[in-house]
C-alpha positions in Angstrom: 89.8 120.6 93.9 92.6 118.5 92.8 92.2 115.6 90.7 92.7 113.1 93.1 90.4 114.7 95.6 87.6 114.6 92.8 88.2 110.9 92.0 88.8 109.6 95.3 85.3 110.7 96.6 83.9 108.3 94.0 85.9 105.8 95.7 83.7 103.2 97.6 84.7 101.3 100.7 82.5 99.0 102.6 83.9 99.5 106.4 84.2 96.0 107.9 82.3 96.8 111.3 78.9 96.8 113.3 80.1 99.1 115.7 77.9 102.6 114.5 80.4 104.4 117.1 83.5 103.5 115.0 81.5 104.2 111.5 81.0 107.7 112.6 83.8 108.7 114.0 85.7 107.0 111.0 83.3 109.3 108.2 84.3 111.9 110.5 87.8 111.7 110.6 87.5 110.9 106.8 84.9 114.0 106.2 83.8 113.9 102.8 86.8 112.7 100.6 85.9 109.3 100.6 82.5 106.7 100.0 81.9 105.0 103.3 79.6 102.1 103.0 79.1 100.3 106.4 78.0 96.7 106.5 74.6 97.3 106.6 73.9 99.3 104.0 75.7 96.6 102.0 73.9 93.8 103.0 76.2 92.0 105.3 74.5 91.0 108.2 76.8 88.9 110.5 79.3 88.9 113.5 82.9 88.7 112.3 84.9 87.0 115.2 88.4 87.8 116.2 90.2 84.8 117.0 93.8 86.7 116.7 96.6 88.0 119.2 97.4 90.8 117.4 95.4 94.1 115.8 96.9 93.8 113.1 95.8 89.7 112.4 92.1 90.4 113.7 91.8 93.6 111.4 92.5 91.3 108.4 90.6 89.1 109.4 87.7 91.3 109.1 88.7 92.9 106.1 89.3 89.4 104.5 85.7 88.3 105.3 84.1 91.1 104.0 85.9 91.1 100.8 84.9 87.6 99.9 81.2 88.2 101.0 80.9 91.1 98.9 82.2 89.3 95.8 86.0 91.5 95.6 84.8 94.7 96.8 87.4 97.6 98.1 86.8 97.2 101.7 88.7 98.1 105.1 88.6 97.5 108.6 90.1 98.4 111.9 91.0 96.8 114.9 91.7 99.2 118.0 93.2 98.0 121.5 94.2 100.2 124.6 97.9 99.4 126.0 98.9 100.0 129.9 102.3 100.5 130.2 102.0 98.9 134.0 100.0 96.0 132.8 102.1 94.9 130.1 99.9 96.0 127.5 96.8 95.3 128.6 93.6 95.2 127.7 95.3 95.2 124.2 93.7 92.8 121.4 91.2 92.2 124.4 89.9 96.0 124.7 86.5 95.0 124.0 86.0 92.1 126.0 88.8 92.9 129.0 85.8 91.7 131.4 84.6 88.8 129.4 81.5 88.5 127.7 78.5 90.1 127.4 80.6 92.9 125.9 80.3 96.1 128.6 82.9 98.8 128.1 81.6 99.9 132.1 82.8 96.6 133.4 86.0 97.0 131.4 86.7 100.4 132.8 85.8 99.3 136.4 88.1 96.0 135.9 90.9 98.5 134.7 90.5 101.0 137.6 90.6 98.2 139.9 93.9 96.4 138.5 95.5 100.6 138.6 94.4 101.4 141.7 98.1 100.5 142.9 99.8 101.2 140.0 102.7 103.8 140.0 102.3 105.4 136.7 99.8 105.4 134.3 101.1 105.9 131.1 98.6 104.1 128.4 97.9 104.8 124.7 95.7 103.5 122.2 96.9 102.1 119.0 94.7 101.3 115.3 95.5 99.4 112.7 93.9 100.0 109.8 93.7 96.7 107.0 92.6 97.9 103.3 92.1 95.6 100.5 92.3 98.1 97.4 92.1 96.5 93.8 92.6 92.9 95.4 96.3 93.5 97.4 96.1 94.6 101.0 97.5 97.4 102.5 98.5 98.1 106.4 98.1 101.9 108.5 98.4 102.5 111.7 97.8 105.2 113.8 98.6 105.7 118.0 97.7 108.2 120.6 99.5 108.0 124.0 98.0 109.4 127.0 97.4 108.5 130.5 94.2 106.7 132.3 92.5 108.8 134.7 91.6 107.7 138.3 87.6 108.5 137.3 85.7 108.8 134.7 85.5 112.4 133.0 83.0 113.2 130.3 80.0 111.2 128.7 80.5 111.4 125.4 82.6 108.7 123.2 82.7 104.8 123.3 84.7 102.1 124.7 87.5 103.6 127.0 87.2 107.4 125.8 86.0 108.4 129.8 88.8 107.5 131.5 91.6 108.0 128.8 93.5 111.7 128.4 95.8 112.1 125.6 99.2 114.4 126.2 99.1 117.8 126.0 95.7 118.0 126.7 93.4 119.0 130.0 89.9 116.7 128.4 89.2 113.3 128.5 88.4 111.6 125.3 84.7 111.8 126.2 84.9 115.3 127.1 85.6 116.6 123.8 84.0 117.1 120.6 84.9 115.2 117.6 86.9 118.2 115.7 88.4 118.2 119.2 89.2 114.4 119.6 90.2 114.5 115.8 93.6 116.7 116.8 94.7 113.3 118.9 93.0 110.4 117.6 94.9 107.0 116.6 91.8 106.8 114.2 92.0 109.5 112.3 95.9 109.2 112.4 95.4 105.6 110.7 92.8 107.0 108.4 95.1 110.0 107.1 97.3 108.0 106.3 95.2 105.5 104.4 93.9 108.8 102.4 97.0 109.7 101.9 98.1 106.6 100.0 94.4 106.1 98.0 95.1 109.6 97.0 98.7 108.6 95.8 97.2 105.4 93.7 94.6 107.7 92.0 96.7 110.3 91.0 99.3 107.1 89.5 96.9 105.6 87.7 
């Protein structure tokens, strides 16, 4: 094991989320190079909100918040959004709450089958931007997966979207496949790799 390897799993990040779906399949597209602490094991107990129209804004803003509540701690978060080509983007920065609140990822798949259901193509992808603050400056990764939506769901495993969202060059839904098997397409672990990648460079340049 390389020097930077052995350092940066004594690198600790609190991950700015409540969402247990996103912790674990962040730690798993992570594996064990890296400390993930998640909000609750650090004693943060509250609902960030994201009041921004972009990923990138309402992924600061959560990474922000959880830096000052944990007194200047390396921390990181993500913000994830689903973009249709033949709805101009949408759901987007409104993923999560495409069919208002309560938050219900089955009404938001059965609002965007309805709006498809005459659409000529559906070309979508999924896009994650990931917002680190390492040794008080923050840092930007981002990670996409394009794919198309399917006319039904497929599969029952996954969160948010994954039933009803097939990446290219595959045959499986999102929810059909494992996670080593989502891990070969995902915008998550694309984002994440590539925010390993630079800790990894920092370490080593130290």
């Amino acid at each position: 094991m390389g020097k930077s390897e052995n350092t940066l799993q004594h690198t600790r990040l609190i991950f700015a989320t409540n969402n247990p779906h996103k912790v674990k399949e962040i730690q798993s597209a992570i594996g064990d190079q890296l400390a993930i602490i998640s909000m609750k094991d650090a004693g943060i107990d509250i609902e960030i909100h994201e009041p921004h129209d972009s990923l990138r804004g309402n992924a600061l803003e959560k990474s922000r918040t959880i830096y000052l509540l944990s007194n200047g701690n390396d921390c990181f978060s993500e913000d994830t959004g689903l973009e249709v080509d033949d709805l101009h983007g949408e759901p987007g920065v409104k993923s999560a709450r495409y069919a208002g609140e309560p938050v219900s990822f089955e009404k938001n798949i059965d609002k965007l089958l309805t709006k498809l259901k005459d659409a000529t193509g559906r070309k979508a992808r999924f896009r994650t931007v990931i917002s680190l603050i390492f040794n008080d400056s923050e840092y930007f990764f981002e990670g996409v997966c394009d794919g198309q939506i399917l006319r039904k769901r497929q599969g029952t495993g996954g969160f948010g979207y994954d039933a009803v969202f097939m990446p290219d060059h595959s045959e499986k839904s999102f929810a059909e496949m494992s996670a080593k098997e989502k891990n070969q397409y995902s915008h998550r672990k694309k984002a994440a790799d590539k925010m390993i990648f630079f800790l990894k460079q920092k370490i080593l340049n130290k």
